[in-house]
C-alpha positions as a printed NumPy array, in Angstrom:
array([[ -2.075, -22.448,   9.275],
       [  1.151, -22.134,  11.358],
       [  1.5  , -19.774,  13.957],
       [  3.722, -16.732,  14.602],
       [  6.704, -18.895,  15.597],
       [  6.443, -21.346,  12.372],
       [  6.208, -18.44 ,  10.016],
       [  9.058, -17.211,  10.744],
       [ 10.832, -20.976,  11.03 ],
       [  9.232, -20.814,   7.12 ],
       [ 10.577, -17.991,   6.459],
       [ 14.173, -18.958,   7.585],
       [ 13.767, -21.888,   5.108],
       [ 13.136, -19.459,   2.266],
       [ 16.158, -17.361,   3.285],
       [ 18.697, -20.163,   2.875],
       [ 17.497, -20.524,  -0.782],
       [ 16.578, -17.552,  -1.708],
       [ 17.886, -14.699,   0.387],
       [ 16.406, -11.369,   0.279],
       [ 13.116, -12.583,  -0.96 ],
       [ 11.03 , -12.194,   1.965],
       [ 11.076,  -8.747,   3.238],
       [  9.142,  -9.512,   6.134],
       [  6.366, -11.562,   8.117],
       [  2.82 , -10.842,   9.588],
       [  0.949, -12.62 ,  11.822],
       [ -3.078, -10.497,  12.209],
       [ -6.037, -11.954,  12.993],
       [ -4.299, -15.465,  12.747],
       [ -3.853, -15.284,   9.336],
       [ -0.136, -15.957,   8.467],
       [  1.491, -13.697,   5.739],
       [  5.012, -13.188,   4.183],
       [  5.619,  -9.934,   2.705],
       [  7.818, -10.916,  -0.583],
       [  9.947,  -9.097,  -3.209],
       [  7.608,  -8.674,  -5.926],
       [  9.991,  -9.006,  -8.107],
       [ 11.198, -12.402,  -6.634],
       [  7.454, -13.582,  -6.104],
       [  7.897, -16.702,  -8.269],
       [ 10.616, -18.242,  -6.651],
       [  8.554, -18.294,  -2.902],
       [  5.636, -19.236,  -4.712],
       [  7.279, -22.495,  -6.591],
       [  9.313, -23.506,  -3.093],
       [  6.052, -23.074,  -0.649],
       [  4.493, -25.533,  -3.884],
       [  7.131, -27.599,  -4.362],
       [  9.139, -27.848,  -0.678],
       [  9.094, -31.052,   0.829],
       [  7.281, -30.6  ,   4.491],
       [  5.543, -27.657,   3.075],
       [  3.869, -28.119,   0.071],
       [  1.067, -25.337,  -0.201],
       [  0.544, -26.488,  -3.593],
       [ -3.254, -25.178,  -4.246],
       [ -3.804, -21.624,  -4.927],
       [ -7.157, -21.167,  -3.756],
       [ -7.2  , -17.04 ,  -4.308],
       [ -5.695, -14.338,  -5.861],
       [ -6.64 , -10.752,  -5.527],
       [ -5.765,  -7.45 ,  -5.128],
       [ -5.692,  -4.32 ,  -2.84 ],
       [ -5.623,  -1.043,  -3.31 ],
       [ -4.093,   1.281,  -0.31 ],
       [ -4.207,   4.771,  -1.499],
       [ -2.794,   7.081,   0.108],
       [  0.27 ,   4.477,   1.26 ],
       [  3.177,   3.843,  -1.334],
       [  3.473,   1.083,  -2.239],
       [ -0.035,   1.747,  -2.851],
       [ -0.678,  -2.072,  -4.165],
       [ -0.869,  -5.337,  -2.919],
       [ -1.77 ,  -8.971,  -4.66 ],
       [ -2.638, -11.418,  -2.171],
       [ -1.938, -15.42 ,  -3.536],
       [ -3.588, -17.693,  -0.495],
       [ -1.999, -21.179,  -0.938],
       [ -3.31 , -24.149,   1.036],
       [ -2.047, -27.36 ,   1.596],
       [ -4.627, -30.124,   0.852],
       [ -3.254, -32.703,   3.442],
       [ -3.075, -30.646,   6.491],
       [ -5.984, -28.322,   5.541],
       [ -3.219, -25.491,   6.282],
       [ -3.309, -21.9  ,   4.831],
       [ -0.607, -19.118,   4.097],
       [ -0.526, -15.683,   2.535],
       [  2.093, -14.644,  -0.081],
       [  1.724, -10.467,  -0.361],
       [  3.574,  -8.206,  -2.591],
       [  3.54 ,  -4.675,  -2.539],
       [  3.433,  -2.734,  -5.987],
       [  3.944,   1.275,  -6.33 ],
       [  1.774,   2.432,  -9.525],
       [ -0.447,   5.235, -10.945],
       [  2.314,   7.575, -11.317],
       [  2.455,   8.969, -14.62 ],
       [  4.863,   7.988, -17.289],
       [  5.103,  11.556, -19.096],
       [  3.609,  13.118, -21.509],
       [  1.773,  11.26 , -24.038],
       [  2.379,  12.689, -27.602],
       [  1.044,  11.47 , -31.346],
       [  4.463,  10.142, -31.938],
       [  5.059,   8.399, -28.899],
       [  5.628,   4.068, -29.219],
       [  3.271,   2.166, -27.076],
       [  4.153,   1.101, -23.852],
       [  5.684,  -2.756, -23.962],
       [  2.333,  -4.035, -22.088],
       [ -0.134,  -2.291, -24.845],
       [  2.199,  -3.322, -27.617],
       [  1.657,  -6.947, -26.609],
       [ -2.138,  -6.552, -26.581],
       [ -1.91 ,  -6.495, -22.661],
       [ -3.385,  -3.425, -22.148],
       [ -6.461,  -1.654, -23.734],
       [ -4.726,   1.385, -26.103],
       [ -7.255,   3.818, -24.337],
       [ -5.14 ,   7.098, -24.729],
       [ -5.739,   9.938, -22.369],
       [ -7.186,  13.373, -22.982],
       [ -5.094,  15.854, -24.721],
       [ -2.586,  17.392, -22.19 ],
       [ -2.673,  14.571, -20.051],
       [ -0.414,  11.693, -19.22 ],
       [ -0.009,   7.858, -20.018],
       [ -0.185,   6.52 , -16.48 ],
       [  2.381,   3.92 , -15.834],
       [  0.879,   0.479, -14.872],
       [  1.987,  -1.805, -11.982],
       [  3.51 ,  -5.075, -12.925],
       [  4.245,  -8.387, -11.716],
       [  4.649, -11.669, -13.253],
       [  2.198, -13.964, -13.898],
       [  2.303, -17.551, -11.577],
       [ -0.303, -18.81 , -14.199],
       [  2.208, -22.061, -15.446],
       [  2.589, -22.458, -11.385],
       [ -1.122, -22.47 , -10.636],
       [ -3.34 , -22.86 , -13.16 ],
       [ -6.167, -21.528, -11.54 ],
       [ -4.611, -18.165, -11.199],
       [ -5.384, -17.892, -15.108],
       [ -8.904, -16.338, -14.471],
       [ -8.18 , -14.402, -11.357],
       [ -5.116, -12.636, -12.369],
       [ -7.326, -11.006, -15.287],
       [ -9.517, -10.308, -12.87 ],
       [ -7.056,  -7.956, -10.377],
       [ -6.06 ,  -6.328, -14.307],
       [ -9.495,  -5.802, -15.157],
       [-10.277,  -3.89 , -11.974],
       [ -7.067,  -2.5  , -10.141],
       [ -4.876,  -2.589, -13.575],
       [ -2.18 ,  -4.55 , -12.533],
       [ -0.212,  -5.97 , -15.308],
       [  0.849,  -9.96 , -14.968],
       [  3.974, -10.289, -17.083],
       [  3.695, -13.433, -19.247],
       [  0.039, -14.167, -18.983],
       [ -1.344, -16.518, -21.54 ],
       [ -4.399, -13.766, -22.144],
       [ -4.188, -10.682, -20.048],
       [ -7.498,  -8.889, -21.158],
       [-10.474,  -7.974, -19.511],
       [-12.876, -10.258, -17.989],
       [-16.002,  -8.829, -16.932],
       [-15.822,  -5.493, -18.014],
       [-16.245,  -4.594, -21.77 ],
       [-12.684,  -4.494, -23.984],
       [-13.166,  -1.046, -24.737],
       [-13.874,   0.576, -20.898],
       [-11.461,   3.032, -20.005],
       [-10.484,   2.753, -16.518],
       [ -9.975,   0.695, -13.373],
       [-12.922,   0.465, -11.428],
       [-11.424,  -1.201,  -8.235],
       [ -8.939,   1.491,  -7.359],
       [-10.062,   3.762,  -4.777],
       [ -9.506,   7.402,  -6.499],
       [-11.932,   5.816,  -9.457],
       [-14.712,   8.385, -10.131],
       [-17.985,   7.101,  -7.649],
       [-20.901,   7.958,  -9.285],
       [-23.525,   7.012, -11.791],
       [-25.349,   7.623, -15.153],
       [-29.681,   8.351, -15.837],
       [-30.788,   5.355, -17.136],
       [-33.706,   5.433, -19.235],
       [-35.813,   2.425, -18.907],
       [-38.125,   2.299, -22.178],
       [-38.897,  -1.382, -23.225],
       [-42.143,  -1.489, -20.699],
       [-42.894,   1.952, -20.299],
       [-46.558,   2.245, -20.031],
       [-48.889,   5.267, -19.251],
       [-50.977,   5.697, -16.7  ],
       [-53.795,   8.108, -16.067]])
């Protein structure tokens, strides 16, 4: 992966194309990182791909972080590697979320993600609010392979990807209600009852 000097030579590159997109660098535990505009994500993502000399063309991983209490409490991490030089970097952008969008009333419209089928239409208790879902769009047509993960990060952290092919959940069932990855998510447990070889014994 390059080091502390060539990251930021990288992210000089990026600059002259696309200024303002990378908000910053970091360089921990020698794993290289720029800190985009996650509204701009796409357009580091396609030139790290595409860039002659560069080409970090393989997405190997996308996931998600959840920093509670920090604002922007978000993060999804894309780790790109390029194939020839067995060479890693880390594209991160920071998403605010879970802040309520208002009061949720019978006559309200859906939000634009559930209207599109992009989010379960699991309404809130009476009296509570609609919470307000982070969003970023979707590098699926860039990297195929993010097709799976980014439903993934949704189905667990509830982080919408604008312009996925098929944003719904993946492992947990369609109709749960909630985001089991975030860390304020209820820890806990139900009794289970096992019955099917339930035997007595004297």
């Amino acid at each position: 992966m390059p080091d502390a000097p060539g990251l930021e030579l990288i992210r000089g590159e990026i600059d002259r194309d696309y200024p303002g997109a990378v908000l910053a660098t970091s360089f921990d535990r020698a794993q290289a990182a720029l800190i985009v505009d996650p509204e701009r994500v796409l357009e580091v993502l396609r030139w790290l791909a595409e860039q002659p000399g560069h080409r970090y063309d393989f997405l190997s991983s996308l996931h998600a972080a959840d920093y509670l209490p920090a604002e922007p409490r978000f993060a999804v991490h894309y780790e790109l590697i390029n194939r020839d030089r067995v060479e890693r970097i880390r594209v991160k952008a920071m998403l605010g979320g879970g802040r309520p969008a208002g009061p949720v009333t019978a006559g309200d419209p859906p939000s634009p993600a559930t209207a599109q089928g992009m989010v379960p239409p699991t309404a809130p208790p009476p009296g509570e609010t609609e919470e307000e879902l982070p969003e970023i769009d979707s590098c699926v047509e860039l990297f195929p392979t993010a097709h799976a993960q980014e439903r993934e990060v949704f189905d667990f952290f509830g982080i919408v990807f604008r312009g996925h092919p098929n944003l719904t959940r993946i492992l947990m069932p369609d109709d749960y209600v909630g985001w089991p990855q975030r860390r304020d998510f209820p820890i806990g447990g139900e009794p289970v009852t096992f019955t099917y070889s339930e035997r007595s014994y004297d």
